[in-house]
C-alpha positions in Angstrom: 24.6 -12.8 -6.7 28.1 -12.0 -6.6 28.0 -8.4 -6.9 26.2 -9.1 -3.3 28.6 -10.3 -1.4 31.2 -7.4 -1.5 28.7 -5.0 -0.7 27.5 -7.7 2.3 31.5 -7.0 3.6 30.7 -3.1 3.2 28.0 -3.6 5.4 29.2 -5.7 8.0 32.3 -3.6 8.8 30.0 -0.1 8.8 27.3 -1.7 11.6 30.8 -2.8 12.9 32.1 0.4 13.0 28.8 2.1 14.4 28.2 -0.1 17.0 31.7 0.7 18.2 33.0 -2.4 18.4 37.0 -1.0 17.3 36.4 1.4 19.3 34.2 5.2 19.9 34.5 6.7 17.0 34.0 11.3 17.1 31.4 12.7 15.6 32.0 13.8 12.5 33.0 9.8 11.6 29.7 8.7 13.2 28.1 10.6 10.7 30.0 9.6 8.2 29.5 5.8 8.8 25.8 5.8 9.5 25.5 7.3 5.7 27.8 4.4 4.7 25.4 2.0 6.2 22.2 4.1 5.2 23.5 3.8 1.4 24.2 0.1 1.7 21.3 -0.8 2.8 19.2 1.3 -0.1 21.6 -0.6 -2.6 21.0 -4.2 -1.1 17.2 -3.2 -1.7 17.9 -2.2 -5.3 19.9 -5.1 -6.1 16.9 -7.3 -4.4 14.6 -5.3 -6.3 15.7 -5.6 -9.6 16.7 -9.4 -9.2 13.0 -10.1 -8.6 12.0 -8.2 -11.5 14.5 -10.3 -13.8 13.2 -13.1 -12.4 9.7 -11.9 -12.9 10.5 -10.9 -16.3 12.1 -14.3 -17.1 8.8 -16.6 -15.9 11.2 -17.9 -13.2 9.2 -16.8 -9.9 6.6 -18.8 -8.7 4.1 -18.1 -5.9 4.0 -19.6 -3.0 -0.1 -19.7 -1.8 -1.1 -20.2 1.4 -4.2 -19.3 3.3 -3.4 -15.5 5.5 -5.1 -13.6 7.9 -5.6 -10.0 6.3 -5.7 -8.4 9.6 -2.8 -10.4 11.2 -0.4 -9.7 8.5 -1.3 -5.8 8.0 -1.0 -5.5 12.1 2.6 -7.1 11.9 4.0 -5.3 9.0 3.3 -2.8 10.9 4.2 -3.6 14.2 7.7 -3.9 12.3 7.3 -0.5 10.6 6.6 1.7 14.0 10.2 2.4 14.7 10.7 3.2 11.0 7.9 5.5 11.2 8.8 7.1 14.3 12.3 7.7 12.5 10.4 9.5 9.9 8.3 11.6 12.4 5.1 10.3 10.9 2.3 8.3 12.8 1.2 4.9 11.6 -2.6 3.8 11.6 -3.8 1.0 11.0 -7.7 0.5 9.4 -8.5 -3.4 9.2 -11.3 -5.0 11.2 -9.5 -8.1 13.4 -12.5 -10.2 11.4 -11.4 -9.1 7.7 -11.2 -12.6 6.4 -8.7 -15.5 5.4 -7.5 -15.5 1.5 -5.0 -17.2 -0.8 -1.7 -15.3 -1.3 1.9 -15.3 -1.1 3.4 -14.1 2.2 6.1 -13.3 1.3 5.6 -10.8 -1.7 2.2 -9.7 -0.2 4.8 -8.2 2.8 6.9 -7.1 0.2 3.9 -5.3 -1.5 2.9 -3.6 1.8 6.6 -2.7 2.7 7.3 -1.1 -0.8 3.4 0.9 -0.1 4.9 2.1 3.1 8.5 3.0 1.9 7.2 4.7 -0.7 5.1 6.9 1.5 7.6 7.6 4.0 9.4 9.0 1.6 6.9 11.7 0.6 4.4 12.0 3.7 5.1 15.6 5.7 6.5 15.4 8.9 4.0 14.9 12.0 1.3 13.4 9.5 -0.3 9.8 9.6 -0.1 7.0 7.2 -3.2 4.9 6.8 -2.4 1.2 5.9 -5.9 -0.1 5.3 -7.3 -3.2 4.5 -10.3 -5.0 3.8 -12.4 -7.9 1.6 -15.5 -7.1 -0.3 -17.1 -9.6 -1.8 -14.1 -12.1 -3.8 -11.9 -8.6 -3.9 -9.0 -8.2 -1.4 -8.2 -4.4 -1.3 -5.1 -3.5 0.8 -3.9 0.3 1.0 -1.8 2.9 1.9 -2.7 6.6 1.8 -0.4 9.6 2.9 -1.0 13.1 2.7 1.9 14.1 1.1 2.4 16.2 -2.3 0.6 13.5 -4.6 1.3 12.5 -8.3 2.0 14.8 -11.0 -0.6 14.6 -13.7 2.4 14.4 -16.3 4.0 11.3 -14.3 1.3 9.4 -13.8 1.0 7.1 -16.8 4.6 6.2 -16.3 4.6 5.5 -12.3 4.6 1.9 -12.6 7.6 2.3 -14.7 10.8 1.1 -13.6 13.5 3.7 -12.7 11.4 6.6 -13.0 12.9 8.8 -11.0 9.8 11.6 -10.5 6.8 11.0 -8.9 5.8 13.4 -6.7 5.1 16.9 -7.7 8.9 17.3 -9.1 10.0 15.4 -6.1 13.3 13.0 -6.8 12.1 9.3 -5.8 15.4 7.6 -6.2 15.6 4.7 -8.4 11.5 4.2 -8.5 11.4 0.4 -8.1 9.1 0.4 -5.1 5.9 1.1 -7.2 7.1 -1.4 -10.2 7.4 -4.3 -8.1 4.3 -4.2 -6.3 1.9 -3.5 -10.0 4.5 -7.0 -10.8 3.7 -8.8 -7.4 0.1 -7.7 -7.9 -0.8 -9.0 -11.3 1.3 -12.4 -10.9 -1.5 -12.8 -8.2 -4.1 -12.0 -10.8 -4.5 -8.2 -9.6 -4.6 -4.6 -10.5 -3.4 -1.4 -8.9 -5.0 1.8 -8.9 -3.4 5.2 -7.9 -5.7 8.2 -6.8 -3.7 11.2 -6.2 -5.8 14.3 -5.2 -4.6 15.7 -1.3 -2.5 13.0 -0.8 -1.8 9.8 -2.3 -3.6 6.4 -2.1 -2.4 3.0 -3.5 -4.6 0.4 -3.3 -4.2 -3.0 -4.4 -6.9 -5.5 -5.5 -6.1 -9.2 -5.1 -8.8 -11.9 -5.9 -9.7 -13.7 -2.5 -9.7 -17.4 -4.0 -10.9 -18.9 -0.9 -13.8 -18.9 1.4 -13.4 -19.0 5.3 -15.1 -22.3 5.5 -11.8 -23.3 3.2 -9.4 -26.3 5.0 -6.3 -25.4 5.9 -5.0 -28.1 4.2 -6.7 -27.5 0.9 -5.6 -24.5 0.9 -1.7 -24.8 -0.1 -0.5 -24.7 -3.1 2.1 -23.2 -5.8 1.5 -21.5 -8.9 3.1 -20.3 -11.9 
């Protein structure tokens, strides 16, 4: 935690210094600073990122399962992702039915799934081209994706994309330290999922999470923590 809390300073006084609170600053130290805080920000994500793996790794994280709203949380992660998307020049669609179904998960890393999905194909997808964030239940299987039309997988990366710090997945693209990918297969499988990968025009990931509850379910039934 402590190697946090400098880089938490570093952050403060760069959003400081670019909302011009010492004062205007020219444009060439603009610049300057908004890469400062752009680089923070990529390093808190990392540190966060490989913190939850440790803890992963270590049997230390438990799940917090509560009873969600497929629809409702896939329309607000991406409510929150618009602006990010609009930064990246790429449309955001959306492809879940407002009547998908209730089931049992963790908010908080199901978001952090469905973030990492959508980082990871901002990254890649061409500008003016849509993202698909797509969900749906069939059955006991709750399948949420993301597909982008970007320049896919290479065939020689693939068995190592849910690999930690690999650093190439995308046709000979660099993909920086390649957490994004690792956590989610992680988040996935401590909910008693999988993750499959096609990669033909484009890219889908799609996760597969076991539904564990029925609508006609109690909300207070519905609560608990696991392992």
């Amino acid at each position: 935690m402590s190697c946090a809390r400098p880089l938490n300073t570093i952050m403060g006084f760069a959003e400081m210094l670019d909302n011009g609170v010492p004062g205007a600053l020219n444009p060439r130290q603009a610049d300057y600073v908004k890469n400062i805080v752009s680089g923070a920000g990529t390093l808190t994500t990392l540190i966060d990122d490989i913190l939850d793996l440790a803890l992963i790794e270590s049997g230390g994280l438990r799940l917090e399962l509560t009873r969600l709203d497929l629809f409702a949380l896939l329309s607000d992660v991406a409510k929150h992702s618009h602006q990010w998307a609009a930064k990246a020049h790429i449309t955001l669609a959306v492809d879940c039915a407002e009547n998908a179904g209730m089931f049992l998960g963790d908010d908080r890393r199901i978001r952090q799934v469905v973030y990492s999905l959508l980082n990871n194909a901002f990254r890649y997808a061409p500008d003016g081209s849509t993202i698909t964030l797509s969900g749906r239940i069939v059955g006991e299987d709750v399948q949420i994706a993301v597909a982008d039309n970007g320049p896919g997988i290479a065939e020689e990366v693939k068995p190592t994309v849910f690999e930690r710090f690999e650093s190439k997945s995308r046709s000979g693209q660099r993909a920086g330290a390649g957490l994004g990918l690792t956590l989610v297969n992680s988040f996935v499988e401590l909910h008693n999922g999988w993750v499959e990968i096609e990669s033909e025009n484009g890219t889908l990931v799609r996760c597969h999470l076991p539904r564990r509850i029925h609508d006609e379910t109690s909300p207070q039934d519905a609560s608990k923590s696991v392992a």
